[in-house]
TIDREN-438265 format. One record per atom (N, C-alpha, C): residue in three letters; x, y, z; atom name; chain. Coordinates in steps of 0.001 Angstrom, whole numbers, padded with zeros to 6 digits. Layout:
BEGIN
residu/c1/c2/c3/atome/chaine
ala/X/Y/Z/CA/A
...
This chain:
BEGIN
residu/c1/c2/c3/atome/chaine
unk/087394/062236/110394/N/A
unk/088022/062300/109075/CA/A
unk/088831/063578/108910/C/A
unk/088556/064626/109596/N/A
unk/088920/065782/109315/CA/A
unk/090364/065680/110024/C/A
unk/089930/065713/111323/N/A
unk/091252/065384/112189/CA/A
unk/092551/064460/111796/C/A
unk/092296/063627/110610/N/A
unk/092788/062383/109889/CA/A
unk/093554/063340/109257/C/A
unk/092624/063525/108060/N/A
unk/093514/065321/106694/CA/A
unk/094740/065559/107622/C/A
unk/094398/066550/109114/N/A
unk/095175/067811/109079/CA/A
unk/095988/067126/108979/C/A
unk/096114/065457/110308/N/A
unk/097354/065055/111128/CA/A
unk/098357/064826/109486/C/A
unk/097633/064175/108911/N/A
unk/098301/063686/107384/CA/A
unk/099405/065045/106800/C/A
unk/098085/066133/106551/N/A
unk/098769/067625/105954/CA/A
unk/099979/067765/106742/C/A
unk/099831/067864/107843/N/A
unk/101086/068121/109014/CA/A
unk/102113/067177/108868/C/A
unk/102277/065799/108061/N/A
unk/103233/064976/108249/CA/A
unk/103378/065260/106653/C/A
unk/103084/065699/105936/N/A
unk/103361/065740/104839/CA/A
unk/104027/067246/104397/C/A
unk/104357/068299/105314/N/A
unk/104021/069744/105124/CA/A
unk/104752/069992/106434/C/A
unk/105795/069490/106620/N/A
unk/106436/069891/107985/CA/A
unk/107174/071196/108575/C/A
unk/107222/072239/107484/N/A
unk/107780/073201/107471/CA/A
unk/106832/074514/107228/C/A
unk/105470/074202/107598/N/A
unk/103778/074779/107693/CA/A
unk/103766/075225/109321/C/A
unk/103644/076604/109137/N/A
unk/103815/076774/111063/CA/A
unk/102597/076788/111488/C/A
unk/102346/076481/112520/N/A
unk/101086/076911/113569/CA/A
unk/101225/078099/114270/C/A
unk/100244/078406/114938/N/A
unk/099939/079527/115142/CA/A
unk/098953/080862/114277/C/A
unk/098828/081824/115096/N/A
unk/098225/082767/114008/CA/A
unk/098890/083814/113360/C/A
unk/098058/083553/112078/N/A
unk/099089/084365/111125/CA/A
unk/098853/086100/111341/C/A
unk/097420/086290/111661/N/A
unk/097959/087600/112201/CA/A
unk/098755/088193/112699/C/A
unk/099132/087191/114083/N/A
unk/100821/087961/114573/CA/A
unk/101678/088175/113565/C/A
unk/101964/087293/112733/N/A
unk/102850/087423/111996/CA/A
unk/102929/088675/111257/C/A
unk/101509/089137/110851/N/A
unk/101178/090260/110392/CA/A
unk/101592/091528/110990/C/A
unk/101394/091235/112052/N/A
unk/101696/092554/113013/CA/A
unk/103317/092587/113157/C/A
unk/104001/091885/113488/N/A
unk/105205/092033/113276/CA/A
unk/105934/092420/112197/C/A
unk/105480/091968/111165/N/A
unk/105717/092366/110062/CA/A
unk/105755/093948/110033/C/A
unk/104504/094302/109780/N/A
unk/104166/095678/110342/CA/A
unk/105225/096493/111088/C/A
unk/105157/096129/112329/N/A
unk/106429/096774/113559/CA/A
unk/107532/097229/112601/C/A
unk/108234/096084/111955/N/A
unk/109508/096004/111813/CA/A
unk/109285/097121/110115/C/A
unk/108455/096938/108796/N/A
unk/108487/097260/107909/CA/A
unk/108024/098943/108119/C/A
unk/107396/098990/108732/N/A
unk/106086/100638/108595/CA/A
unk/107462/101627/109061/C/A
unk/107888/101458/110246/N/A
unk/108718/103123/110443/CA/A
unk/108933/104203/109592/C/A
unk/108740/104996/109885/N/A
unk/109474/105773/108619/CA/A
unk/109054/105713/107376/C/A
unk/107957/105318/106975/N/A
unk/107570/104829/105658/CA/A
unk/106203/105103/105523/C/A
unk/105746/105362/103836/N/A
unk/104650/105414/103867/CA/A
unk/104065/104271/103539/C/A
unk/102488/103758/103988/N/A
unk/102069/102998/104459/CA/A
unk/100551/102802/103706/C/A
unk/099996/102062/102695/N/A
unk/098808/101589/102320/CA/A
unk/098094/100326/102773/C/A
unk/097246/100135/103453/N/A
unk/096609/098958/103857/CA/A
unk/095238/098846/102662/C/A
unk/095698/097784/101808/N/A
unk/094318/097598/100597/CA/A
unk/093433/096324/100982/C/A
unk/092176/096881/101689/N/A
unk/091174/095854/101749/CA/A
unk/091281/096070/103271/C/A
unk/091036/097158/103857/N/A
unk/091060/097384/105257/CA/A
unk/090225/097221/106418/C/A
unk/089082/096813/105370/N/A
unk/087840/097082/106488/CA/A
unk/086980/096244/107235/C/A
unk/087033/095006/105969/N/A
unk/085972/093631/106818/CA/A
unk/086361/093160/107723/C/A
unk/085967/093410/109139/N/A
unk/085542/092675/110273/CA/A
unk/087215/092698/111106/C/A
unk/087771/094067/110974/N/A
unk/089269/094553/111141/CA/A
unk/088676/095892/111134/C/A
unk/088247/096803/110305/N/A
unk/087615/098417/111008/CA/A
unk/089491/098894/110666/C/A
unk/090118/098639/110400/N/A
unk/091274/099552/109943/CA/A
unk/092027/099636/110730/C/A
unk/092186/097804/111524/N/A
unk/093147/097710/112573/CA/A
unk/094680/097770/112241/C/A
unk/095236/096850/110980/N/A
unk/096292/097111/110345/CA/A
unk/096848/098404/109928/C/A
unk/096090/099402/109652/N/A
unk/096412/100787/109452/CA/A
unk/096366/101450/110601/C/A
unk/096252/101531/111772/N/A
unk/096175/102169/112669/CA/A
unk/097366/101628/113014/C/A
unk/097838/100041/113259/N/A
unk/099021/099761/113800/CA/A
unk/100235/100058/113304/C/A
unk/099928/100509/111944/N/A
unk/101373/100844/111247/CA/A
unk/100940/102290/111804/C/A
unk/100693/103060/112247/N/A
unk/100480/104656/112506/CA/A
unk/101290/104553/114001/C/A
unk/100388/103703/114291/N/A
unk/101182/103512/116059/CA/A
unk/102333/103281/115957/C/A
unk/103174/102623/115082/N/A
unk/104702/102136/114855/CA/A
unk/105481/102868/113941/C/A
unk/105010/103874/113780/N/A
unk/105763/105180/113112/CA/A
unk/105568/105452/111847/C/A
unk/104427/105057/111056/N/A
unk/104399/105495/109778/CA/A
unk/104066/106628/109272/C/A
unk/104838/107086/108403/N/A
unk/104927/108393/108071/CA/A
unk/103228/108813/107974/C/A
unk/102905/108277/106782/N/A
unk/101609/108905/106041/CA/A
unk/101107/107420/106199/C/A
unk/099586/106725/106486/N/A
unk/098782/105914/106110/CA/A
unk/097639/106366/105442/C/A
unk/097478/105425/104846/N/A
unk/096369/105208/104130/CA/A
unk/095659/103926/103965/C/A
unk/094319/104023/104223/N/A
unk/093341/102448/104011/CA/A
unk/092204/102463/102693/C/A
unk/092479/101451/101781/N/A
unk/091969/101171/100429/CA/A
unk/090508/100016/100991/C/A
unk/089104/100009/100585/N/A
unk/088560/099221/100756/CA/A
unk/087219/099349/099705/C/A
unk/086704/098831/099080/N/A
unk/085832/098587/098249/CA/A
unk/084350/098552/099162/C/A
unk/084500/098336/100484/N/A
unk/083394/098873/101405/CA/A
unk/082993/100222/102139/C/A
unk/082188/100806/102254/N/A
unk/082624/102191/103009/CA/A
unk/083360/102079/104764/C/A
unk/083753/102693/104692/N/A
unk/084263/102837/106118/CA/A
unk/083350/102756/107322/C/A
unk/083502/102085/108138/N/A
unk/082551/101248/109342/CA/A
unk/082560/102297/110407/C/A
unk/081419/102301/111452/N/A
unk/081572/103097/112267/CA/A
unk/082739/103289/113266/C/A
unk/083372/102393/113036/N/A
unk/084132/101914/114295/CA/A
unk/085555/102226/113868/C/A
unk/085303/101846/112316/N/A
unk/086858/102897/111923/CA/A
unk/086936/104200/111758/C/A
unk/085483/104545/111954/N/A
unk/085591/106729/111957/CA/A
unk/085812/106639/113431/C/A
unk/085623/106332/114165/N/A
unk/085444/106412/115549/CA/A
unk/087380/106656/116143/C/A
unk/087733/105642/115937/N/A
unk/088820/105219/115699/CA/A
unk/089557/106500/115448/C/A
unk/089774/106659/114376/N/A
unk/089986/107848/113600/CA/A
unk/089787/108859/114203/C/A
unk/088776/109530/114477/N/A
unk/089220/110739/115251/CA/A
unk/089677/110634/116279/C/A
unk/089631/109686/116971/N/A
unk/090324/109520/118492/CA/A
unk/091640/109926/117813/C/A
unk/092466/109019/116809/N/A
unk/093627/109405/116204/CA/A
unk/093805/110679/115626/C/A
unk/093040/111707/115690/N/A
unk/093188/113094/114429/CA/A
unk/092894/113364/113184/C/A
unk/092245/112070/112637/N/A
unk/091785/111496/111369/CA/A
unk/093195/111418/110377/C/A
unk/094117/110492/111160/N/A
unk/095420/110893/110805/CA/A
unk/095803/109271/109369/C/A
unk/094303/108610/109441/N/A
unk/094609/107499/108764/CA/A
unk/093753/107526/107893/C/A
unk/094220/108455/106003/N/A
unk/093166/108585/105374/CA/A
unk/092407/107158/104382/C/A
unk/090977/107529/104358/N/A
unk/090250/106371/104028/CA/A
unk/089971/106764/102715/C/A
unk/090190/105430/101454/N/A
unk/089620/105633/100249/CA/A
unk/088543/104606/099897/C/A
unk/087704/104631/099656/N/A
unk/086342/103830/098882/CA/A
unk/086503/103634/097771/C/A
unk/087644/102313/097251/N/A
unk/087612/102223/095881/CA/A
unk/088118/100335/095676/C/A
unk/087875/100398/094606/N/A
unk/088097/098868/093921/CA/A
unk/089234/098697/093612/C/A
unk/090221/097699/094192/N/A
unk/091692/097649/094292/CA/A
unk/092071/097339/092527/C/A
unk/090979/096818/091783/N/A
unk/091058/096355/090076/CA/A
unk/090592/097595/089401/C/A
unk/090523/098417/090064/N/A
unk/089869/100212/089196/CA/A
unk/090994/100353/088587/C/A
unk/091051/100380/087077/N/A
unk/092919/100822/086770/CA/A
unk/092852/102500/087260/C/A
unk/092104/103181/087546/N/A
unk/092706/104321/087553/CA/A
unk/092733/104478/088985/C/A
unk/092932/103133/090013/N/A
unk/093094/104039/091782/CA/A
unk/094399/104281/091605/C/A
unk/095765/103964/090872/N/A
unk/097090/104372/091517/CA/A
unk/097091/105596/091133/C/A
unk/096364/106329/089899/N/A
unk/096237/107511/089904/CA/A
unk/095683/108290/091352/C/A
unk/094756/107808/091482/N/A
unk/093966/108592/092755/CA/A
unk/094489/108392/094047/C/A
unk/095291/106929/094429/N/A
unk/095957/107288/095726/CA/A
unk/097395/107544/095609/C/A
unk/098390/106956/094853/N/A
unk/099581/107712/094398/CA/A
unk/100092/106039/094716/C/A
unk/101600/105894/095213/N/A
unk/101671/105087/095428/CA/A
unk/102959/105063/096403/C/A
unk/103343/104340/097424/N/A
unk/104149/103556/098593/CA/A
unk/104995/102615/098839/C/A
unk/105596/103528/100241/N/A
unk/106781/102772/100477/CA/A
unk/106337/101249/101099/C/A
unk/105377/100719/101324/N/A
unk/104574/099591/102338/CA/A
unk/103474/099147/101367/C/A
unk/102906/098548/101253/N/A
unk/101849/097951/100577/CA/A
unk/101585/097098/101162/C/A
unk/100454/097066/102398/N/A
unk/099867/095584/103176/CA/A
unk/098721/095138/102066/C/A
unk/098568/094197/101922/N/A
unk/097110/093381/101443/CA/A
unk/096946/092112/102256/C/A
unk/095960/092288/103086/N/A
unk/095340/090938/103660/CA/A
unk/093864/090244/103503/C/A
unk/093691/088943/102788/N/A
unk/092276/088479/102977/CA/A
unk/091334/089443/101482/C/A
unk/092181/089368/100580/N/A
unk/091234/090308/099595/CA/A
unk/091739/089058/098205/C/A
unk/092940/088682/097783/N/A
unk/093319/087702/096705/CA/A
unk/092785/086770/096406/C/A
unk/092058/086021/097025/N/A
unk/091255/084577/097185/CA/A
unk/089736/084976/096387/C/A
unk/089423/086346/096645/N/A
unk/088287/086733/095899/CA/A
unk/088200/087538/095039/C/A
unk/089757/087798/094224/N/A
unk/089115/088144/093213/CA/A
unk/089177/087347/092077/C/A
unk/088727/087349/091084/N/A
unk/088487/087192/089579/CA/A
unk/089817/086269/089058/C/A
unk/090977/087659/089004/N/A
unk/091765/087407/088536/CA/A
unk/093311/087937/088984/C/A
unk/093598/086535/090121/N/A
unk/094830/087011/090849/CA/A
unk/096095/088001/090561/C/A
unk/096341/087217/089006/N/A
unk/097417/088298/088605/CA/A
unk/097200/089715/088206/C/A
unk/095642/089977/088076/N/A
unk/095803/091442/087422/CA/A
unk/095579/092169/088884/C/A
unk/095247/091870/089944/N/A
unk/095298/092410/091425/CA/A
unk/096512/092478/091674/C/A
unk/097751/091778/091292/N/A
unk/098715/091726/091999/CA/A
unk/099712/092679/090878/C/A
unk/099417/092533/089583/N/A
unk/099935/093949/089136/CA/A
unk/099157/095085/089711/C/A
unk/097970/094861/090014/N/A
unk/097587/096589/090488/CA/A
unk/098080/096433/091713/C/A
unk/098856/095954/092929/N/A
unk/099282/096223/093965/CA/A
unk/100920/097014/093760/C/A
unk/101677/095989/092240/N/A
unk/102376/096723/091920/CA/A
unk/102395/097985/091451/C/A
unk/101583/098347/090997/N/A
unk/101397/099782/090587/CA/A
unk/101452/100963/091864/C/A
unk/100988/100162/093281/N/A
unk/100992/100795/094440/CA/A
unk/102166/100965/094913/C/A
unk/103287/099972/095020/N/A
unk/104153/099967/095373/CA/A
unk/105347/100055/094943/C/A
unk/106187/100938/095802/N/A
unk/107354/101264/095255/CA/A
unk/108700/100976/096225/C/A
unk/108344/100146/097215/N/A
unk/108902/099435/097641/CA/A
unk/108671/098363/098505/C/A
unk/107799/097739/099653/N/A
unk/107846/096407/099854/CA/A
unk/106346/096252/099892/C/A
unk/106075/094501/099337/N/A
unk/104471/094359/099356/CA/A
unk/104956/093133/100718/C/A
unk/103547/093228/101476/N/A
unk/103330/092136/102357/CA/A
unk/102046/091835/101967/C/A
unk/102064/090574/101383/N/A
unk/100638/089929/100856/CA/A
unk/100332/088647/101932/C/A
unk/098829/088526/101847/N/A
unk/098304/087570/102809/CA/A
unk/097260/086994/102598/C/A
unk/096945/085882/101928/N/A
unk/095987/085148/101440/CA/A
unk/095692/083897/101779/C/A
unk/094367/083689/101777/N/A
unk/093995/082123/102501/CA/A
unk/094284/081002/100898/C/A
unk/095204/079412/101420/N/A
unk/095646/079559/100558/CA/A
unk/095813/077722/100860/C/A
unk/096262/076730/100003/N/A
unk/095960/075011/100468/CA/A
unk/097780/074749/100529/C/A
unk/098109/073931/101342/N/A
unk/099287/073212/101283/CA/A
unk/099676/072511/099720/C/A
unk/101030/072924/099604/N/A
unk/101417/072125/098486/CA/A
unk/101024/070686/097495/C/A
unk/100759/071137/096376/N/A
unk/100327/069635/096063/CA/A
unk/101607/068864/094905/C/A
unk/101407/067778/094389/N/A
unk/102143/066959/093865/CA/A
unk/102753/067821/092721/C/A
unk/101874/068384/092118/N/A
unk/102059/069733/090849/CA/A
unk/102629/070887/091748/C/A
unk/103740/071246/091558/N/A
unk/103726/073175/091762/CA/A
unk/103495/073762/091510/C/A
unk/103271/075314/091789/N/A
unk/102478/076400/091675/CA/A
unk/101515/075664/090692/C/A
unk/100599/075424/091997/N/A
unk/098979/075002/091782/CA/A
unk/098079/075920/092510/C/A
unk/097248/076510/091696/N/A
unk/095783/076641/092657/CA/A
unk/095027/076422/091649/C/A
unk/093746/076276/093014/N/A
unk/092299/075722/092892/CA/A
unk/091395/076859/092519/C/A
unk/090722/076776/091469/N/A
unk/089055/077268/091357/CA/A
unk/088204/077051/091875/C/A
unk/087719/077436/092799/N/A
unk/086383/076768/093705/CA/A
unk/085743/076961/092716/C/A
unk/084724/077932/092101/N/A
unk/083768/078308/091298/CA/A
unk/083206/076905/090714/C/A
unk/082164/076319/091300/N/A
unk/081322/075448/090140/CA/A
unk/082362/073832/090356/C/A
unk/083030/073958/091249/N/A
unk/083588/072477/091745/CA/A
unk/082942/071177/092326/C/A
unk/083017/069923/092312/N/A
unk/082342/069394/092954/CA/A
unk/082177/069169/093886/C/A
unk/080763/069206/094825/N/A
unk/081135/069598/095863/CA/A
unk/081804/068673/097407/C/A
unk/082148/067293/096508/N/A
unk/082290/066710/097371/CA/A
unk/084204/066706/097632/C/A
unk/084762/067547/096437/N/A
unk/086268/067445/096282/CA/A
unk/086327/069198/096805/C/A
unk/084975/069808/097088/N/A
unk/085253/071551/097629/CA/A
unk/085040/070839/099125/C/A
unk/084448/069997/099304/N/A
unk/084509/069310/101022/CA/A
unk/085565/069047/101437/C/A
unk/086248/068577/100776/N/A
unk/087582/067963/101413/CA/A
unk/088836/069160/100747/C/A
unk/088728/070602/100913/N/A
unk/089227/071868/101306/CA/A
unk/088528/072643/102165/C/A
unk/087326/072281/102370/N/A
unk/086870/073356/103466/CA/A
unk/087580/073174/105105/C/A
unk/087191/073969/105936/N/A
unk/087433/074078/107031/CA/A
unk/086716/074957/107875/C/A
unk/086270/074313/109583/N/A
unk/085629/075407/110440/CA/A
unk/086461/076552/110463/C/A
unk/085494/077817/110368/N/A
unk/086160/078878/110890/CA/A
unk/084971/079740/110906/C/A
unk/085378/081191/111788/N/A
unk/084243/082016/112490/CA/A
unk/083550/082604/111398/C/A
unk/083645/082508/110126/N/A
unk/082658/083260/109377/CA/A
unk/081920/082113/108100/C/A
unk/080939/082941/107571/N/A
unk/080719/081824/106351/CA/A
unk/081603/082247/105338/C/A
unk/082156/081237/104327/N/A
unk/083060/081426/103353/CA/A
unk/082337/081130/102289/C/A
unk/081219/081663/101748/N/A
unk/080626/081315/100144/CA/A
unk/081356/081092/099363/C/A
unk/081509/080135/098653/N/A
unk/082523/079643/097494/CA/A
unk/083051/078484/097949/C/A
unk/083220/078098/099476/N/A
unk/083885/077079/099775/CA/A
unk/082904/076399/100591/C/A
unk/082264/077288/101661/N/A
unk/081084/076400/102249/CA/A
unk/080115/076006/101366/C/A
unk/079561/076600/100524/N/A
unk/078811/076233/099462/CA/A
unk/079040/076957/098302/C/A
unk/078090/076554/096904/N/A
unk/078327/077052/095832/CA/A
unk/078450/078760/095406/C/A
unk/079136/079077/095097/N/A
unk/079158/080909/095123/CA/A
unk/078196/080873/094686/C/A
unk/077505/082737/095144/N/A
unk/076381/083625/094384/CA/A
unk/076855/084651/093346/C/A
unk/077198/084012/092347/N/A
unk/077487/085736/091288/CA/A
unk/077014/086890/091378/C/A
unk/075823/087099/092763/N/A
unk/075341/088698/092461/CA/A
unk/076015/089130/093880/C/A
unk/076623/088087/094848/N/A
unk/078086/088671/095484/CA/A
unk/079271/089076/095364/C/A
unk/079719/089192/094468/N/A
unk/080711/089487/093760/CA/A
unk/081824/089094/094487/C/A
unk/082440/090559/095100/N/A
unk/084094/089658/096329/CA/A
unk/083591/089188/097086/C/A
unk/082671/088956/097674/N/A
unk/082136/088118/098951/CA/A
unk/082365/086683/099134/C/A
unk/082760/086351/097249/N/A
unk/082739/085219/097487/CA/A
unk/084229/084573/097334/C/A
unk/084629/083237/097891/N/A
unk/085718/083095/097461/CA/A
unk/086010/082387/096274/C/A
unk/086968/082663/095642/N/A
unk/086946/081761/094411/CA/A
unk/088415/081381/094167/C/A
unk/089123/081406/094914/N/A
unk/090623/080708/094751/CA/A
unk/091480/080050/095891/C/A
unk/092106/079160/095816/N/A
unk/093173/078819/096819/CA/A
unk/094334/078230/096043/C/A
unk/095453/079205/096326/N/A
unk/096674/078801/095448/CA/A
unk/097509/078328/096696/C/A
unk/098650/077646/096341/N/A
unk/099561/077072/096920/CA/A
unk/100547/078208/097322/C/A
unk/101496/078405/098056/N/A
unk/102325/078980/098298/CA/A
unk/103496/079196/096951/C/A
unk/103816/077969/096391/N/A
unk/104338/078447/095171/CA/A
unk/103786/078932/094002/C/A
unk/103088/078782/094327/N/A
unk/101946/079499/093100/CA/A
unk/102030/080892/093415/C/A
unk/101728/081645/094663/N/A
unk/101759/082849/095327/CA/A
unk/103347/083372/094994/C/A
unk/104152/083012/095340/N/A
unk/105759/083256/094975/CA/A
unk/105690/083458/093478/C/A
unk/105621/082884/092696/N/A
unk/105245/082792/090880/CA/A
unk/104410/083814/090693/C/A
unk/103654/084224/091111/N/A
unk/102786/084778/090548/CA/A
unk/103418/086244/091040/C/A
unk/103629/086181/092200/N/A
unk/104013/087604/092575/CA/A
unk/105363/088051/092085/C/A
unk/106185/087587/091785/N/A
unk/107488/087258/090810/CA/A
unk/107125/087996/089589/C/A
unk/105751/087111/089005/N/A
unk/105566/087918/087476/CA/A
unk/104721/089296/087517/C/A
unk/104369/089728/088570/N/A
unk/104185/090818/089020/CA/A
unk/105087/092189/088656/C/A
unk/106220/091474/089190/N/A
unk/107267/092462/089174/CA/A
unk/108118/092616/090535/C/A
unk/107867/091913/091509/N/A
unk/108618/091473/092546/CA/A
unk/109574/090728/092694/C/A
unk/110722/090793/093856/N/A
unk/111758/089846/094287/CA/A
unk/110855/089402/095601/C/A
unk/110860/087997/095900/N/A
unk/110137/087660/097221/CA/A
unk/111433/087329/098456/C/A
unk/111303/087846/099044/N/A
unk/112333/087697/100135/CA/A
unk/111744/087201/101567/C/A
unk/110746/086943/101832/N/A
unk/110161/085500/102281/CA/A
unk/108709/085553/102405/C/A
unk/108896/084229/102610/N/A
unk/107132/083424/102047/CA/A
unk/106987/082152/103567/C/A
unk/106080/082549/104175/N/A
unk/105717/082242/105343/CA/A
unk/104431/081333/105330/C/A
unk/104598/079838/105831/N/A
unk/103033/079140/105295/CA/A
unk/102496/078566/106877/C/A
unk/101298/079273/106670/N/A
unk/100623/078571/107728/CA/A
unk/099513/077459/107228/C/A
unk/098750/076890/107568/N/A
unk/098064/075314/107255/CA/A
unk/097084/076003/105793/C/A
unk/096571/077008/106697/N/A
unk/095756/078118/105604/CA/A
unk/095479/078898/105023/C/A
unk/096634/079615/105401/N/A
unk/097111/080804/104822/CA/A
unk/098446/081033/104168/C/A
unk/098892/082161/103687/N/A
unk/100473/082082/102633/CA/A
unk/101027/083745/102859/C/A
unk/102021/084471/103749/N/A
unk/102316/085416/103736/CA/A
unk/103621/085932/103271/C/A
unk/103256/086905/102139/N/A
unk/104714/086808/101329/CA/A
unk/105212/088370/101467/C/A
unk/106621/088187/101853/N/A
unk/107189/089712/101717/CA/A
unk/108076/089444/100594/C/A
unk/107992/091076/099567/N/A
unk/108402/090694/098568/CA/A
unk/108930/092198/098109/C/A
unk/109589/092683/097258/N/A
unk/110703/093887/097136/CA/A
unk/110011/094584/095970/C/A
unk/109921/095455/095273/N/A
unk/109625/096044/094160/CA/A
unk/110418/095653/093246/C/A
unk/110454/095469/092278/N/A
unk/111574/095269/091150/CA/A
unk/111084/095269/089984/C/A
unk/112091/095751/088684/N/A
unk/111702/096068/087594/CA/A
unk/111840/094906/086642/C/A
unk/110795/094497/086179/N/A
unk/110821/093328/085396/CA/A
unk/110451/093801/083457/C/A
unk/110862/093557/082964/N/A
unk/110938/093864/081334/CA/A
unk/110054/092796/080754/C/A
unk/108543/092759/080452/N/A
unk/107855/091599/079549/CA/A
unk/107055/092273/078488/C/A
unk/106636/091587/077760/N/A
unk/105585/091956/076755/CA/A
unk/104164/092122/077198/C/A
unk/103938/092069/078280/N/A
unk/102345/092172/078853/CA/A
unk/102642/092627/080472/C/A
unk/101235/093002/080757/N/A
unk/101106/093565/082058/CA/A
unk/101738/095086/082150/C/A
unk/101939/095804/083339/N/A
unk/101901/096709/083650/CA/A
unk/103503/097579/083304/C/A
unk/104780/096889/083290/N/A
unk/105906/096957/082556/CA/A
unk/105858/097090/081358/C/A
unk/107225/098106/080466/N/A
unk/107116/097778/079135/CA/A
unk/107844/096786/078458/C/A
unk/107642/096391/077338/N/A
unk/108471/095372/076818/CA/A
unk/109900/095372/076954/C/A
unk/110505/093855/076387/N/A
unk/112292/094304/076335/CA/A
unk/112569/095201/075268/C/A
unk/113273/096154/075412/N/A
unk/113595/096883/073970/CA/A
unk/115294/096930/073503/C/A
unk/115751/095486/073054/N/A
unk/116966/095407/073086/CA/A
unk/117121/094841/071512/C/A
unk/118360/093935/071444/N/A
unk/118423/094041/070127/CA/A
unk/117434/092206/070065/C/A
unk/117327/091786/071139/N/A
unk/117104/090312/070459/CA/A
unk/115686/090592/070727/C/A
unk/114700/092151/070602/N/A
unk/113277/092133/070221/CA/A
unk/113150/091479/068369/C/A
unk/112334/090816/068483/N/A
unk/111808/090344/067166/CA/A
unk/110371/090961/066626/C/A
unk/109958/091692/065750/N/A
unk/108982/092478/065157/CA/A
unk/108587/093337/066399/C/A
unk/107664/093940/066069/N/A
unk/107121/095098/066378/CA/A
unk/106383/094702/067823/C/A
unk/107192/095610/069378/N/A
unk/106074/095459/070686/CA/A
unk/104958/095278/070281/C/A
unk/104575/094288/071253/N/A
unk/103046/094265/071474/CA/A
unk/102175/094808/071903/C/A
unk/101144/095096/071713/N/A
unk/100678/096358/072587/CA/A
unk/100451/095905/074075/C/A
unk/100136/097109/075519/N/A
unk/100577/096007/076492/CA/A
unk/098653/096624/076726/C/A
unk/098606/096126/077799/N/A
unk/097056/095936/077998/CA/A
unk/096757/096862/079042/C/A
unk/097917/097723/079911/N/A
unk/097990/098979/080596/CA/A
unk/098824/099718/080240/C/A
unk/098540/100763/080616/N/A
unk/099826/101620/080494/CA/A
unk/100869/101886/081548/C/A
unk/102114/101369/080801/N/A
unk/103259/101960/081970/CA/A
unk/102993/102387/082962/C/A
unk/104006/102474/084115/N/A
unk/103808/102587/085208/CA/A
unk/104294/104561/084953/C/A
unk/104030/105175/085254/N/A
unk/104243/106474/085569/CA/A
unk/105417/107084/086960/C/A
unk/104969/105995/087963/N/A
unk/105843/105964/088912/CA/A
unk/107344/105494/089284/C/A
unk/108060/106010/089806/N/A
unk/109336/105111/089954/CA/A
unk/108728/103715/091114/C/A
C-alpha cells in the first residue's frame, strides 16, 4: 500500500526531486556562506554542528550555532580541533529576547526545527529578526494538496488519516509515529505544511523567496530579507495617508536592526 501512495505522489507531483536533501543543503551552504556571517538555528540533534562547521570550512566570516539543547560532546570536540572558532548559544529560537543576545546575519540556516514548533509563523518572524540578509529554511513537509498553502496538525489526529502521512525513517518521529507527549515539548512533531504554505508563510514573514526546492518530504526555501509594512508581527504598521484610526499595537517590538 505504501509503495502504491509514493508511485501515485510521484505521478501526481512530478516536479518533487529525489534524492537527498541534505546535499542540497550543503550546496547551498558552499555557494551562500563566503564572506558572510553565518547562524545555524537548531544545530545540534544528531548533526553535532555539522552545518556550521561547513559554512566555516567554505569561508564564513563569523559562525555561530543556536540550539535549545546543550552542545554534544562531539561538537566541543569538533570545535577545538577548529580553535573554538564556531560560537555555541543554548537558547530557544521563540525567546523574544535571543536577537538581542546573538545580534543578527548575513546567512540564516534553519534545518529540521519548524515542524515542531507551536507556532510556525512566530518562529519564522523570529528567524527574521536574525536575518539581515538570506534565510535557507528546511522543513519536513507533505506534497501539495487540492487546497493551497495547506498544512496539517498532527496533534490529536486520527490515527488512521496520521497513518497514511507517516513514513519509515531512521529515527522515531512522536507526533507522527504515534500520538505526541506534551511533557516533550519540541521533540515532538506537530506540523506538515505544503510547500506553498512554506512560501506564504515565509513571504508574511518579511521575505522575497527566490527558490523553493521540494523533495517527497521535505521543502527547502531560499528566501531574501525584505521590508514588509503590516499591522502585526515584527514590522511596523503602514504609516501613510490611507492608515484609518489609530496603529494597532503590534505584539513585538520593531526590529532594531537594519
Amino acid at each position: 500500500m505504501r509503495s502504491f501512495r509514493r508511485w501515485l505522489d510521484d505521478f501526481r507531483h512530478p516536479t518533487v526531486r529525489r534524492g537527498r536533501p541534505e546535499e542540497v543543503w550543503l550546496r547551498l551552504i558552499e555557494r551562500l556562506a563566503p564572506s558572510r556571517t553565518f547562524v545555524d538555528v537548531g544545530c545540534m540533534w544528531k548533526v553535532d554542528g555539522a552545518y556550521a562547521f561547513h559554512a566555516l570550512a567554505h569561508g564564513a566570516t563569523e559562525v555561530t550555532g543556536v540550539d535549545i539543547n546543550p552542545a554534544t560532546p562531539e561538537f566541543e570536540a569538533r570545535n577545538r580541533a577548529e580553535g573554538g572558532r564556531v560560537r555555541f548559544v543554548q537558547a530557544d529560537l521563540n525567546d523574544p529576547e535571543l536577537p538581542a543576545r546573538v545580534g543578527s546575519f548575513d546567512v540564516v540556516f534553519c534545518s529540521g526545527v519548524l515542524y515542531h514548533v507551536p507556532s510556525m509563523q512566530q518562529s519564522l518572524d523570529q528567524l527574521r529578526r536574525l536575518c539581515r540578509g538570506t534565510l535557507i529554511l528546511a522543513t519536513a513537509s507533505i506534497t501539495e494538496r487540492e487546497t493551497p498553502n495547506a498544512a496539517v496538525f498532527l496533534p490529536y489526529m486520527d490515527p488512521v488519516a496520521r497513518d497514511a502521512l507517516n513514513f519509515v525513517g531512521p529515527y522515531r518521529k512522536r507526533g507522527l509515529d504515534s500520538d505526541i507527549v506534551p511533557e516533550r515539548g519540541y521533540a515532538n512533531w506537530l506540523w506538515l505544511p505544503t510547500a506553498s504554505c512554506l512560501r506564504a508563510m515565509t513571504r508574511f514573514a518579511g521575505f522575497e523567496v527566490d527558490e523553493c526546492i521540494e523533495h517527497r518530504r521535505s521543502t527547502t526555501i531560499v528566501a531574501r530579507a525584505a521590508t514588509v509594512a503590516t499591522r502585526w508581527g515584527s514590522n511596523p504598521p503602514l504609516n501613510d495617508e490611507r492608515a484609518s484610526g489609530p496603529p494597532a499595537r503590534l505584539a513585538r517590538a520593531p526590529e532594531r536592526r537594519a
